[in-house]
mmCIF file of the C-alpha atoms, coordinates in Angstrom:
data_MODEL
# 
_entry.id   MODEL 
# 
loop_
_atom_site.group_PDB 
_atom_site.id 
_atom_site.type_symbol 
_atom_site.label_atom_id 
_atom_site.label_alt_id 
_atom_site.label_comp_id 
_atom_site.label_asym_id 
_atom_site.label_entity_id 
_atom_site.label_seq_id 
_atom_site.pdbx_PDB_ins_code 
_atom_site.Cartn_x 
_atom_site.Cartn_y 
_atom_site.Cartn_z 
_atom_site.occupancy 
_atom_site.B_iso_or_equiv 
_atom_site.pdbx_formal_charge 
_atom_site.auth_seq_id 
_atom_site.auth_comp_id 
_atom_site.auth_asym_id 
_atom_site.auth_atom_id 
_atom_site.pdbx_PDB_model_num 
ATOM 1   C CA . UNK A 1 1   ? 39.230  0.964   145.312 1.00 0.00 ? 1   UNK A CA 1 
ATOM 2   C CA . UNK A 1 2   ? 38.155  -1.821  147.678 1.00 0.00 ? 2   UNK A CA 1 
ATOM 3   C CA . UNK A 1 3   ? 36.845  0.979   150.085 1.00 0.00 ? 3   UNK A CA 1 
ATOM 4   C CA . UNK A 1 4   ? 35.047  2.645   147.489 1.00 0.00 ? 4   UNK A CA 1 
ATOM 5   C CA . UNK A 1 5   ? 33.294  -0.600  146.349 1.00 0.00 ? 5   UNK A CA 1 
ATOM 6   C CA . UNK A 1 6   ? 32.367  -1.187  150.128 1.00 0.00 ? 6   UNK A CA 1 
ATOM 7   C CA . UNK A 1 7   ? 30.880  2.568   150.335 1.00 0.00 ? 7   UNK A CA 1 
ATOM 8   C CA . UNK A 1 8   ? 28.782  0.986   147.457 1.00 0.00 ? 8   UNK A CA 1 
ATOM 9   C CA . UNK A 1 9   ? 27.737  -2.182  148.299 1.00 0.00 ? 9   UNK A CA 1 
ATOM 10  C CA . UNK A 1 10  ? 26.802  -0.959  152.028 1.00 0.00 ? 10  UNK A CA 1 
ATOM 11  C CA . UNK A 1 11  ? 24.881  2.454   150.314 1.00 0.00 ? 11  UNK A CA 1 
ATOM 12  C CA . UNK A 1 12  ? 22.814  -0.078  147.578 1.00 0.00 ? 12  UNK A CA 1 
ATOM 13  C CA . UNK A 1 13  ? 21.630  -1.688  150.541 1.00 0.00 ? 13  UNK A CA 1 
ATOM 14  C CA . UNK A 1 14  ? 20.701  0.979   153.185 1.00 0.00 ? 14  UNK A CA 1 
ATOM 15  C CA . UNK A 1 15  ? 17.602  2.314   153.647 1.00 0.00 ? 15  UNK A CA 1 
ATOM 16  C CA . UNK A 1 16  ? 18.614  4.102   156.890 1.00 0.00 ? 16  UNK A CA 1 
ATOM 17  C CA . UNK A 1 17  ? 19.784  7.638   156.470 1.00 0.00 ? 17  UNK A CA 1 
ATOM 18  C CA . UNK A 1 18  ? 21.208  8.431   159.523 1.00 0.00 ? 18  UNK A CA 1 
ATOM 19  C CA . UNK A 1 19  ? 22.994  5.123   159.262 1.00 0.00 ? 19  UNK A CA 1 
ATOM 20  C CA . UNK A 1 20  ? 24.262  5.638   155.404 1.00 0.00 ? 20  UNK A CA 1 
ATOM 21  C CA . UNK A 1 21  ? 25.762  8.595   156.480 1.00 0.00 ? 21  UNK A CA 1 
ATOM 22  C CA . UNK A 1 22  ? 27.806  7.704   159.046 1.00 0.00 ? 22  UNK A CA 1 
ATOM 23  C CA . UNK A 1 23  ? 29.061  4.901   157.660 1.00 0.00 ? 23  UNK A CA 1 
ATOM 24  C CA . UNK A 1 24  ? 29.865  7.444   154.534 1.00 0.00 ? 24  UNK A CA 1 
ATOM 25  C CA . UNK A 1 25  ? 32.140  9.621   156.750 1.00 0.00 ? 25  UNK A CA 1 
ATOM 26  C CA . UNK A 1 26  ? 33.111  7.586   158.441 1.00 0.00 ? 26  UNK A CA 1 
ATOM 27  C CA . UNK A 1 27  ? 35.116  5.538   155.292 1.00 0.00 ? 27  UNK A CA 1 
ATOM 28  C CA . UNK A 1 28  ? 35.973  8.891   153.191 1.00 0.00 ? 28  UNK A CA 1 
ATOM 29  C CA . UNK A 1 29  ? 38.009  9.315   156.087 1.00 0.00 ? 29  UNK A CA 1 
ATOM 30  C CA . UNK A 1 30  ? 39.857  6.386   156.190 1.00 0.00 ? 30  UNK A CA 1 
ATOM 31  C CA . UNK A 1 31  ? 39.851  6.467   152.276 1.00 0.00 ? 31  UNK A CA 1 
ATOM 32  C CA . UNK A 1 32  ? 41.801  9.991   152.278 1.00 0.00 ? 32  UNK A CA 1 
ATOM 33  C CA . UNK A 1 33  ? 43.040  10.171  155.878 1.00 0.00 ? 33  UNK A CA 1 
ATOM 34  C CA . UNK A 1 34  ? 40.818  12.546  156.571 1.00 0.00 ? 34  UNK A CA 1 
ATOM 35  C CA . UNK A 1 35  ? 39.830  13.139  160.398 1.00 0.00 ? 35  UNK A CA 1 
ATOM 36  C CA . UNK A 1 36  ? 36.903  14.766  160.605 1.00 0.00 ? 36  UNK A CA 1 
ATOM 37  C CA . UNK A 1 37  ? 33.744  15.353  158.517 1.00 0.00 ? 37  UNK A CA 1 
ATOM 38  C CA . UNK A 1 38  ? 30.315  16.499  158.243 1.00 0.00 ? 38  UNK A CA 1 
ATOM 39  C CA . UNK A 1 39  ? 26.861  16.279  156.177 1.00 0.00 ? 39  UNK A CA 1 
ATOM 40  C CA . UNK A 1 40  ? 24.292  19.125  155.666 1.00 0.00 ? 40  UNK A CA 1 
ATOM 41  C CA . UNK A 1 41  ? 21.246  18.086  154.218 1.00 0.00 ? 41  UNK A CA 1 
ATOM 42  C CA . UNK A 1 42  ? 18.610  19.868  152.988 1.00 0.00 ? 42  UNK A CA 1 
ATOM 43  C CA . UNK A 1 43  ? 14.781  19.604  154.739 1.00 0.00 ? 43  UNK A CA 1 
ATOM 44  C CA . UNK A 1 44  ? 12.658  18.448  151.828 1.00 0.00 ? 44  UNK A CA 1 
ATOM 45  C CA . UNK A 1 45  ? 10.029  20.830  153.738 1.00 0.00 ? 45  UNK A CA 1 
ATOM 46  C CA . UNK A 1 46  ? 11.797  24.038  153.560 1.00 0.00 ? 46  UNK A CA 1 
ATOM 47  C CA . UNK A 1 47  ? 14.705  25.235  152.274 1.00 0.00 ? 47  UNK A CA 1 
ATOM 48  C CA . UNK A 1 48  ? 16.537  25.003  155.537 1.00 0.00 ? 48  UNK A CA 1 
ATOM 49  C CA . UNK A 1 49  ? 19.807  23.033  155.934 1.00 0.00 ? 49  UNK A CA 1 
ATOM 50  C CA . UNK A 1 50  ? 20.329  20.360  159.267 1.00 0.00 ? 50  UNK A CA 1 
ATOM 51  C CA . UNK A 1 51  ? 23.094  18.587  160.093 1.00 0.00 ? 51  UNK A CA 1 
ATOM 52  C CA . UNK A 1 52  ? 22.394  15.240  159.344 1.00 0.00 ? 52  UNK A CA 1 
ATOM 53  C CA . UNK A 1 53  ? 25.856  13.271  160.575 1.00 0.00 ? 53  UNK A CA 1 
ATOM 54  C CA . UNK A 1 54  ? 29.128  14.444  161.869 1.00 0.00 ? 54  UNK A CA 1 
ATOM 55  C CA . UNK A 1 55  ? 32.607  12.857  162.519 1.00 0.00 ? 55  UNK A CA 1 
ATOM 56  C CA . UNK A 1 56  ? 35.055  13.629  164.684 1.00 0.00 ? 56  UNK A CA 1 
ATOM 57  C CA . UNK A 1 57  ? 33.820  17.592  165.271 1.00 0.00 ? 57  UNK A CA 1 
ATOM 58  C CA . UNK A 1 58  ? 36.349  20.234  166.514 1.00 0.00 ? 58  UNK A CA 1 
ATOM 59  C CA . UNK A 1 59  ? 35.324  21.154  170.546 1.00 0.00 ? 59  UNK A CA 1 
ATOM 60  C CA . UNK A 1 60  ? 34.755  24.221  169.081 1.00 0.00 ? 60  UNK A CA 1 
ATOM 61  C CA . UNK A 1 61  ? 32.230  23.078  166.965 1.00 0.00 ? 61  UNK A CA 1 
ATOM 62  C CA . UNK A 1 62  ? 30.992  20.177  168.994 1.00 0.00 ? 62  UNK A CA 1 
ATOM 63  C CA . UNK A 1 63  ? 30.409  21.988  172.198 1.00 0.00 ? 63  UNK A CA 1 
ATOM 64  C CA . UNK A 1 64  ? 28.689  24.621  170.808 1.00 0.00 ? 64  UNK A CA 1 
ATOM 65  C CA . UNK A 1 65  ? 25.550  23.291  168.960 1.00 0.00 ? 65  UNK A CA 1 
ATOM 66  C CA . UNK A 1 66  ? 24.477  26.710  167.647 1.00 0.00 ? 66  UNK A CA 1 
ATOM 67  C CA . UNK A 1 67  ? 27.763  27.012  165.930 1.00 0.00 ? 67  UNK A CA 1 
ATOM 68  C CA . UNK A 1 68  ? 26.364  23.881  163.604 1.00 0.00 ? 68  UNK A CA 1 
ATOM 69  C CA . UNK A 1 69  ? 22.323  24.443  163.377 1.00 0.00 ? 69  UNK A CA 1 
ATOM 70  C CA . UNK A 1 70  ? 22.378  25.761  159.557 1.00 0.00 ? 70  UNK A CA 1 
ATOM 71  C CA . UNK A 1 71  ? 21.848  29.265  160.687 1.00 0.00 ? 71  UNK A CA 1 
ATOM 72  C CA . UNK A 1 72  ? 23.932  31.919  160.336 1.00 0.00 ? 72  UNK A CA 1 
ATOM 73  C CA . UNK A 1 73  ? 26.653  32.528  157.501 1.00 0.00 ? 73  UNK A CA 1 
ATOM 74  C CA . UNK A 1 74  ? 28.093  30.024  156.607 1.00 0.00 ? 74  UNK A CA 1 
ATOM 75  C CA . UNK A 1 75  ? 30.106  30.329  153.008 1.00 0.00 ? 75  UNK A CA 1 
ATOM 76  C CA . UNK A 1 76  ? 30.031  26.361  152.158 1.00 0.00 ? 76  UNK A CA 1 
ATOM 77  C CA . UNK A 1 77  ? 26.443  26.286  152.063 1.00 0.00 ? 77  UNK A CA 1 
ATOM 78  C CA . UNK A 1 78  ? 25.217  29.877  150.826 1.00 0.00 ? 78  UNK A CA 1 
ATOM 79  C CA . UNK A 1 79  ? 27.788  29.222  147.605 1.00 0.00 ? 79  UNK A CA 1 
ATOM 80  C CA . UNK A 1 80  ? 25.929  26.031  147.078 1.00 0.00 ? 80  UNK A CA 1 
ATOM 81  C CA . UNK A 1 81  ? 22.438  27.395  147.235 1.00 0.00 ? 81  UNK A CA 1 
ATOM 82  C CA . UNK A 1 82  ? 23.012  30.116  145.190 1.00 0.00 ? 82  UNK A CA 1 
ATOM 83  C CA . UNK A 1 83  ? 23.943  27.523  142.712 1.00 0.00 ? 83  UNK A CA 1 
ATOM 84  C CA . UNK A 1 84  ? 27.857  28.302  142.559 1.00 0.00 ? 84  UNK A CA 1 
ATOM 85  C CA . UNK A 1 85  ? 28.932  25.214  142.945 1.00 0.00 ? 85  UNK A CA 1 
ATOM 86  C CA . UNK A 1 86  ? 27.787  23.458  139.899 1.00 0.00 ? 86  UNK A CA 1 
ATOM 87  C CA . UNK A 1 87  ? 27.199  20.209  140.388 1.00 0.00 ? 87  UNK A CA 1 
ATOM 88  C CA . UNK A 1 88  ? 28.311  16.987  142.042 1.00 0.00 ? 88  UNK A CA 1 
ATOM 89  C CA . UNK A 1 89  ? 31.308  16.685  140.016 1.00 0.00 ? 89  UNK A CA 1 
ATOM 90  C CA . UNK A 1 90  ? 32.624  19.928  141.597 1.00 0.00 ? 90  UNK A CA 1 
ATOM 91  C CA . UNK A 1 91  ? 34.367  19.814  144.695 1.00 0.00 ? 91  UNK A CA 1 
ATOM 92  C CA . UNK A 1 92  ? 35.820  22.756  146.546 1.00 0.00 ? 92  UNK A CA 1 
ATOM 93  C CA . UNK A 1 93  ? 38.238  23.375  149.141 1.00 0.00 ? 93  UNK A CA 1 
ATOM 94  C CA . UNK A 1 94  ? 36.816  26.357  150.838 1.00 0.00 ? 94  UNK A CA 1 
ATOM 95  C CA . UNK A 1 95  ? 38.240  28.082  154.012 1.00 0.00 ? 95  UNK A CA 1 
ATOM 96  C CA . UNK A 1 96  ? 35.779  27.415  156.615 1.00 0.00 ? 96  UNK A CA 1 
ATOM 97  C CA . UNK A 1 97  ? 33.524  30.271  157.728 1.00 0.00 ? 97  UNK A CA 1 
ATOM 98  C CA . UNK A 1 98  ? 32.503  28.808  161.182 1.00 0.00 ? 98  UNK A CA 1 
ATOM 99  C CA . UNK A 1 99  ? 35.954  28.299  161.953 1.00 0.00 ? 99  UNK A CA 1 
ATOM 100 C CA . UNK A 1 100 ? 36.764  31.939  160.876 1.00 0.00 ? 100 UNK A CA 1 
ATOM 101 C CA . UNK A 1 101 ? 38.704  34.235  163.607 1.00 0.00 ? 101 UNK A CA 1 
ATOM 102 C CA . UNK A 1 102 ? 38.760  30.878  166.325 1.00 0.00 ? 102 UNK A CA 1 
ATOM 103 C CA . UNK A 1 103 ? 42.275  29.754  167.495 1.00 0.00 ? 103 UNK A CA 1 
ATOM 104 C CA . UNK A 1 104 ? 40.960  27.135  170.543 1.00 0.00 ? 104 UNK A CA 1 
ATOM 105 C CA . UNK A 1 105 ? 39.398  24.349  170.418 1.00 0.00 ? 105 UNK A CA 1 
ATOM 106 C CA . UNK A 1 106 ? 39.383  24.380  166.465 1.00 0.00 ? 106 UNK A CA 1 
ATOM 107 C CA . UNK A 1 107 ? 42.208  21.345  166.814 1.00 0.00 ? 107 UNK A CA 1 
ATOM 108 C CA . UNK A 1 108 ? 43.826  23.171  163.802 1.00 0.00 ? 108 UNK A CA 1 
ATOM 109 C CA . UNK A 1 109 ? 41.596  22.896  160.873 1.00 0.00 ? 109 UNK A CA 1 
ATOM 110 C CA . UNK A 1 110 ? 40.762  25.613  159.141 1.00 0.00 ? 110 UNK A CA 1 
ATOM 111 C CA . UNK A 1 111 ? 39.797  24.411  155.357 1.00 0.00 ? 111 UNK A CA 1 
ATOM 112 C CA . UNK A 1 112 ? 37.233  21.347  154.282 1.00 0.00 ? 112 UNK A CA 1 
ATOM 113 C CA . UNK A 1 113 ? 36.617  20.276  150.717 1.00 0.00 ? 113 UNK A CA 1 
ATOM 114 C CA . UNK A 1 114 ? 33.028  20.627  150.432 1.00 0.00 ? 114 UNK A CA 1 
ATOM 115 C CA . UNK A 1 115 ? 30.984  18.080  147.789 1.00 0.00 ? 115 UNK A CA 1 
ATOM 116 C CA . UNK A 1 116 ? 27.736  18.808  146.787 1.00 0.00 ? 116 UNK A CA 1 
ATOM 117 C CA . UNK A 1 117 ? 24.863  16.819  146.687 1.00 0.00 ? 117 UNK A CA 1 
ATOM 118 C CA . UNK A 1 118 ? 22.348  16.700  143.836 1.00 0.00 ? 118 UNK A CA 1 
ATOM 119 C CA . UNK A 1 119 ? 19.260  14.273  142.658 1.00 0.00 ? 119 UNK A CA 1 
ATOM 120 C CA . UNK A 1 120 ? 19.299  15.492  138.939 1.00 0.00 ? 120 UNK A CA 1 
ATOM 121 C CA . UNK A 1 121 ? 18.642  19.328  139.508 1.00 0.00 ? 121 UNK A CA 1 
ATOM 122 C CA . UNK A 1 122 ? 17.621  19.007  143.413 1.00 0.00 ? 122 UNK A CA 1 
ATOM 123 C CA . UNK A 1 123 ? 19.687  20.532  145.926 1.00 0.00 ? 123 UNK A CA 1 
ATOM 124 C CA . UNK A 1 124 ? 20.129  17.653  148.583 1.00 0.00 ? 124 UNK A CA 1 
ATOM 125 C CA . UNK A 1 125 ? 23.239  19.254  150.974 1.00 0.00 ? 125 UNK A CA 1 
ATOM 126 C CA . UNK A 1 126 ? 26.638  19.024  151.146 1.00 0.00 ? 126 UNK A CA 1 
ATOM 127 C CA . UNK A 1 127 ? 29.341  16.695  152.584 1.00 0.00 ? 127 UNK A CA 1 
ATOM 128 C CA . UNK A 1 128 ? 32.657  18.449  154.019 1.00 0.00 ? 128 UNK A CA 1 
ATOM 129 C CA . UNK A 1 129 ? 35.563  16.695  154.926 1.00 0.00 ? 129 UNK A CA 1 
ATOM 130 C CA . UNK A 1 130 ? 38.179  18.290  156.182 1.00 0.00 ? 130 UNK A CA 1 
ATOM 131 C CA . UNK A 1 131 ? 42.125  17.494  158.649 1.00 0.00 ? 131 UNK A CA 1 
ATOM 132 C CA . UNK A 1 132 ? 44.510  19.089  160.274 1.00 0.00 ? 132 UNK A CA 1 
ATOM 133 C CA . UNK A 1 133 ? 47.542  20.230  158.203 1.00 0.00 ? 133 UNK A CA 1 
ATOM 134 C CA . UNK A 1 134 ? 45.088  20.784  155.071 1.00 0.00 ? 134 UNK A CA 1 
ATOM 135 C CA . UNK A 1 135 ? 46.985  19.086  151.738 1.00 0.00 ? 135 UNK A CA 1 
ATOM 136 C CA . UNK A 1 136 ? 45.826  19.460  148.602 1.00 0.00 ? 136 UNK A CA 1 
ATOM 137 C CA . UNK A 1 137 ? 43.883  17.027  147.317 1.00 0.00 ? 137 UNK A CA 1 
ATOM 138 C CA . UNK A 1 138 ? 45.098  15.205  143.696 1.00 0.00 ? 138 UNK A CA 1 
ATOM 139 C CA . UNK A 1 139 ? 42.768  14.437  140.866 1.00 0.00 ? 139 UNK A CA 1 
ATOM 140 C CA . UNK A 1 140 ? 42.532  10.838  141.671 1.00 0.00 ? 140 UNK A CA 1 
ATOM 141 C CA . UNK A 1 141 ? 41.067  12.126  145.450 1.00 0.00 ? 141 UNK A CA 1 
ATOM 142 C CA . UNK A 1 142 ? 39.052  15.020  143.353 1.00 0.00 ? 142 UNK A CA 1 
ATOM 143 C CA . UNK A 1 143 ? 37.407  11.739  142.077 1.00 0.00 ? 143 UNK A CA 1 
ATOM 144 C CA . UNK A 1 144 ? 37.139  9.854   144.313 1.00 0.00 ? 144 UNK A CA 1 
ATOM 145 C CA . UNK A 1 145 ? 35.537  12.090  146.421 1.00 0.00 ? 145 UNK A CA 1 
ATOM 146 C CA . UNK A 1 146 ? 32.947  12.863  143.601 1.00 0.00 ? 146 UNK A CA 1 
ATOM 147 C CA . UNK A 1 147 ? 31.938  9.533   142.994 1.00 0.00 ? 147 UNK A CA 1 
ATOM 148 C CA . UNK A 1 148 ? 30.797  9.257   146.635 1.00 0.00 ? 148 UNK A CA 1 
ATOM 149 C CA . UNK A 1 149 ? 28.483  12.268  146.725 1.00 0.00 ? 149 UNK A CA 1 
ATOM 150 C CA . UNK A 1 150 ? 27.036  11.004  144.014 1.00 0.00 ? 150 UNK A CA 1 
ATOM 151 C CA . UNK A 1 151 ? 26.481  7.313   145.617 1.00 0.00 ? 151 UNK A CA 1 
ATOM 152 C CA . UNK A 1 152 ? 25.561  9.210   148.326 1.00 0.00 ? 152 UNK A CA 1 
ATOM 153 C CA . UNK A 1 153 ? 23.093  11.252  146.631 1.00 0.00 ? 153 UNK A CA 1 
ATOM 154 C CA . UNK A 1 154 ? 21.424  7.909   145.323 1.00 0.00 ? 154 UNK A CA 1 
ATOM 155 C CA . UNK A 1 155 ? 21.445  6.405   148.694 1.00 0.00 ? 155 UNK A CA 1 
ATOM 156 C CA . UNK A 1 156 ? 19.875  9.858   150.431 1.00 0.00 ? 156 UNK A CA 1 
ATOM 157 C CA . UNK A 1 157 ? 17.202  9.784   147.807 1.00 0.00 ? 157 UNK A CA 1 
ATOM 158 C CA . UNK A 1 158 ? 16.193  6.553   148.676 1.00 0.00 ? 158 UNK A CA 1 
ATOM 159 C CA . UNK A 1 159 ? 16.303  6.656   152.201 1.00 0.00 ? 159 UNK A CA 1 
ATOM 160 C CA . UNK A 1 160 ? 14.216  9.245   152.089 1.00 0.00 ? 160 UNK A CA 1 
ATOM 161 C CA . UNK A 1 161 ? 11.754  7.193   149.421 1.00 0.00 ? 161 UNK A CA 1 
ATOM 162 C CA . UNK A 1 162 ? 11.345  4.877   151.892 1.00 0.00 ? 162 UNK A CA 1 
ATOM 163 C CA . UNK A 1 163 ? 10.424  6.814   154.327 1.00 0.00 ? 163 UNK A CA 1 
ATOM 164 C CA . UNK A 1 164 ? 7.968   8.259   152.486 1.00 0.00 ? 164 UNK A CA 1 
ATOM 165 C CA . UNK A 1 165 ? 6.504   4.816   151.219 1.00 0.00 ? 165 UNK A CA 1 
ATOM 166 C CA . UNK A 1 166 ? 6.412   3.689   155.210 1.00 0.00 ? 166 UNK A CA 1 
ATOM 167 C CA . UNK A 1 167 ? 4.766   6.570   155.893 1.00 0.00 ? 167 UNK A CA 1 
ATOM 168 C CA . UNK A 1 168 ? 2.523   6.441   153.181 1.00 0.00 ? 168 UNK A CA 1 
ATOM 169 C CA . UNK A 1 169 ? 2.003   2.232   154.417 1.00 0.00 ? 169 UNK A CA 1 
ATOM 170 C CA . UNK A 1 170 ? 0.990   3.506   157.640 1.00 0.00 ? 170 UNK A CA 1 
ATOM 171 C CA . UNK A 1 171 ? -1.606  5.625   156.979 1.00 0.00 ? 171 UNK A CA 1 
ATOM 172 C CA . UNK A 1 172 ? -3.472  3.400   154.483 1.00 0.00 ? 172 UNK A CA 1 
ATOM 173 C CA . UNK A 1 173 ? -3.490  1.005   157.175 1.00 0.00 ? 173 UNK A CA 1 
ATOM 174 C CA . UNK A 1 174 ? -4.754  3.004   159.835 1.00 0.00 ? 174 UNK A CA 1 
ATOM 175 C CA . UNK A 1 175 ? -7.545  4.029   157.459 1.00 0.00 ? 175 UNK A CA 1 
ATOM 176 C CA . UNK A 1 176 ? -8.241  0.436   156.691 1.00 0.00 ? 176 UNK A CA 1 
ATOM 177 C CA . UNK A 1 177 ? -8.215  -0.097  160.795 1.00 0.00 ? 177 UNK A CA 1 
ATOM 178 C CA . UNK A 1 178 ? -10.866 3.067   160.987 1.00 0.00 ? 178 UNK A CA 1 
ATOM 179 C CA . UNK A 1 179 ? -12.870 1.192   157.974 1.00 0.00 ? 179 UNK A CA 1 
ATOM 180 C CA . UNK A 1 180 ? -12.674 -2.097  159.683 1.00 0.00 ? 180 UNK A CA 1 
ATOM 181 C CA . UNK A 1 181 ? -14.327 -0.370  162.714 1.00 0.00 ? 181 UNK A CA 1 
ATOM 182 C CA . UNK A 1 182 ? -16.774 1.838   161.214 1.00 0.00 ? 182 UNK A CA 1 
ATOM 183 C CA . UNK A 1 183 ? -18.073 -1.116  159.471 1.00 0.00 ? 183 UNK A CA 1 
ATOM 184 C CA . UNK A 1 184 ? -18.239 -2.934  162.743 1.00 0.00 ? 184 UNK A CA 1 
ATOM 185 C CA . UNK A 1 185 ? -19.913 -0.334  164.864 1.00 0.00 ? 185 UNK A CA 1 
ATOM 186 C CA . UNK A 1 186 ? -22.532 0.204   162.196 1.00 0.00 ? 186 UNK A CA 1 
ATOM 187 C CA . UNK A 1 187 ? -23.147 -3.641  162.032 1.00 0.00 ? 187 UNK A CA 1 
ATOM 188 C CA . UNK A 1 188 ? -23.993 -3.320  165.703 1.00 0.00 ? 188 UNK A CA 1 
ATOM 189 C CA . UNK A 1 189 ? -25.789 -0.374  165.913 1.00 0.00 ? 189 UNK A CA 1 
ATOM 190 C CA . UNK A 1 190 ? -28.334 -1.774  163.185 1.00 0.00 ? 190 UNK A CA 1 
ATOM 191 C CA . UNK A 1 191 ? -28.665 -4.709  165.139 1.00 0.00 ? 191 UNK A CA 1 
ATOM 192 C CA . UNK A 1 192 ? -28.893 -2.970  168.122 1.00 0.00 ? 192 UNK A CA 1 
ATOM 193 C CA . UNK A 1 193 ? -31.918 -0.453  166.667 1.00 0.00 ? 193 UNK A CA 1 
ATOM 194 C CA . UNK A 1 194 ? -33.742 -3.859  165.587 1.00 0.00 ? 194 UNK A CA 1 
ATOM 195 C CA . UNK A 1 195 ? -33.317 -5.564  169.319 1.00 0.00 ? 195 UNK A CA 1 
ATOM 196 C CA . UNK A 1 196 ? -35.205 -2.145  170.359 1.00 0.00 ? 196 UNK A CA 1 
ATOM 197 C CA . UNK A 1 197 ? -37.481 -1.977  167.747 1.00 0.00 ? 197 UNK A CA 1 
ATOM 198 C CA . UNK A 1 198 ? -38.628 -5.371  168.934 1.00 0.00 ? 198 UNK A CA 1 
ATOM 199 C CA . UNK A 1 199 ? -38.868 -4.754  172.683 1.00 0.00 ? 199 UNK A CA 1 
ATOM 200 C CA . UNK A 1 200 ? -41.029 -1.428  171.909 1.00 0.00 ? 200 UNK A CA 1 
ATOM 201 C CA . UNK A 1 201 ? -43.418 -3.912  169.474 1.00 0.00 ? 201 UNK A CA 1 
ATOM 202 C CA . UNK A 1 202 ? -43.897 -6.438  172.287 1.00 0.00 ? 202 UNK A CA 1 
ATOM 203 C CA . UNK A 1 203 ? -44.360 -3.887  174.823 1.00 0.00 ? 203 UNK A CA 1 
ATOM 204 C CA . UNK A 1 204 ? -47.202 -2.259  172.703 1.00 0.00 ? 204 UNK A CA 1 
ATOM 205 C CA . UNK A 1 205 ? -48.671 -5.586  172.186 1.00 0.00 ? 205 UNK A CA 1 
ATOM 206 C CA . UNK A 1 206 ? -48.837 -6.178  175.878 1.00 0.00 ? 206 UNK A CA 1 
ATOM 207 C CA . UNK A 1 207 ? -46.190 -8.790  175.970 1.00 0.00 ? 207 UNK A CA 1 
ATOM 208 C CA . UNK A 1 208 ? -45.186 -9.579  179.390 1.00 0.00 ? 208 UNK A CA 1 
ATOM 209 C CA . UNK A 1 209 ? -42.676 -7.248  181.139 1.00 0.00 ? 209 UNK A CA 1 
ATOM 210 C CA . UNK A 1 210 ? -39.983 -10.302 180.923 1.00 0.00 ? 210 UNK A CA 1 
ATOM 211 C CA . UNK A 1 211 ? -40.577 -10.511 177.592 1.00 0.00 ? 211 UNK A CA 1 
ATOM 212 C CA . UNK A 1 212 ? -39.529 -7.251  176.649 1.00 0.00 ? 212 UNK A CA 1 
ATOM 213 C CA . UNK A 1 213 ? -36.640 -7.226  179.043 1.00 0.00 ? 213 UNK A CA 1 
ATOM 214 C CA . UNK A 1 214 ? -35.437 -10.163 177.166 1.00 0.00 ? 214 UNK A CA 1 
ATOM 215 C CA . UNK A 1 215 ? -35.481 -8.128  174.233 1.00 0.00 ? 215 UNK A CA 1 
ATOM 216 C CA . UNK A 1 216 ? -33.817 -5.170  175.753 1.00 0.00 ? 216 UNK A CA 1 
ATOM 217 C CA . UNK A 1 217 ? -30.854 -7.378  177.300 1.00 0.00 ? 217 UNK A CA 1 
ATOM 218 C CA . UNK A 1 218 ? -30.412 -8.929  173.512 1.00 0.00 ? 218 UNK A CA 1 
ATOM 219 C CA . UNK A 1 219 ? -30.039 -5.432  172.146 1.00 0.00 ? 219 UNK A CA 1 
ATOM 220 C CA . UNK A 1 220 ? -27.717 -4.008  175.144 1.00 0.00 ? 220 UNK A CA 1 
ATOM 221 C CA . UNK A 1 221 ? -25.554 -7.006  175.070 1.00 0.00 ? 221 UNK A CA 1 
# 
């Protein structure tokens, strides 16, 4: 329980995805004694999955990046797009489709519970933990495990808020920047069209010729 509450405190305060993951992994694993572990999130510009933080990867699947770039078939995350399974209180141990038919360098795993992510109805990703020597996992891990995809949900969701808001904070300022400026240039440029204005009115007076170079130097400077 006092890892769970730290998974907690640590996700309320994060506002650094890449960071709230890892640190997720990395204590489901020591919560469940589970080695190794990995987060597909969903692009919230296309449908596309990414991994988004990994633990302790197979060489099999940590040598070979294509093996882990969301293409492909892969059975954890077409079940959860299609919708089949259900909701962050479902967890699923699944046998592993990228793992499927490999012998080396899979360091003996071969199944990974898979929890899903959600924000109300939205599809976020899915977290899979898996170890050698797959055991079955009790109720009290079946909850435990679903109470942290749904912290994690909440703590993905406002990363991502963030983000957006910083985003959001940068561009207002660099419009108030291009204001500022466009202000500034036009404040010149008036006063520069008056210094001329002047010059051309003392040169068609017949002013002297230092006279209107004065002028022109006030308006050029």
């Amino acid at each position: 329980m006092s890892v769970l509450n730290g998974i907690a405190r640590e996700l309320n305060r994060s506002v650094n995805l890449d960071q709230a993951l890892r640190f997720t992994l990395s204590q489901v694993a020591e919560l469940l004694g589970l080695r190794t572990g990995w987060i597909w999130l969903i692009r919230e510009s296309s449908p596309e999955p990414y991994l988004a933080a990994a633990q302790n990867l197979p060489p099999v699947l940590a040598d070979e990046p294509r093996r882990m770039d969301g293409s492909g078939y892969c059975y954890c995350l077409d079940t959860y797009r299609k919708g089949d399974l259900g909701g962050a209180a479902n967890v699923n141990v699944l046998t592993c489709s990228r793992l499927n038919g490999l012998v080396d360098g899979t360091d003996g795993l071969r199944y990974h519970a898979s929890i899903p992510l959600y924000s109300g109805e939205k599809k976020l990703g899915v977290m899979n933990v898996a170890s050698p020597g797959w055991r079955g996992l009790d109720p009290d891990d079946l909850q435990l495990l679903n109470t942290v995809g749904d912290l994690l949900s909440i703590a993905v969701e406002r990363a991502r808020l963030f983000e957006r808001s910083a985003r959001l904070g940068a561009v207002e300022e660099r419009n108030r920047l291009a204001r500022e400026i466009h202000d500034t240039l036009a404040q010149n440029l008036t006063a520069t069209g008056l210094q001329i204005e002047s010059a051309e009115a003392l040169l068609e007076a017949g002013s002297s010729p230092e006279k209107v170079q004065a002028a022109l130097t006030r308006a050029l400077s």
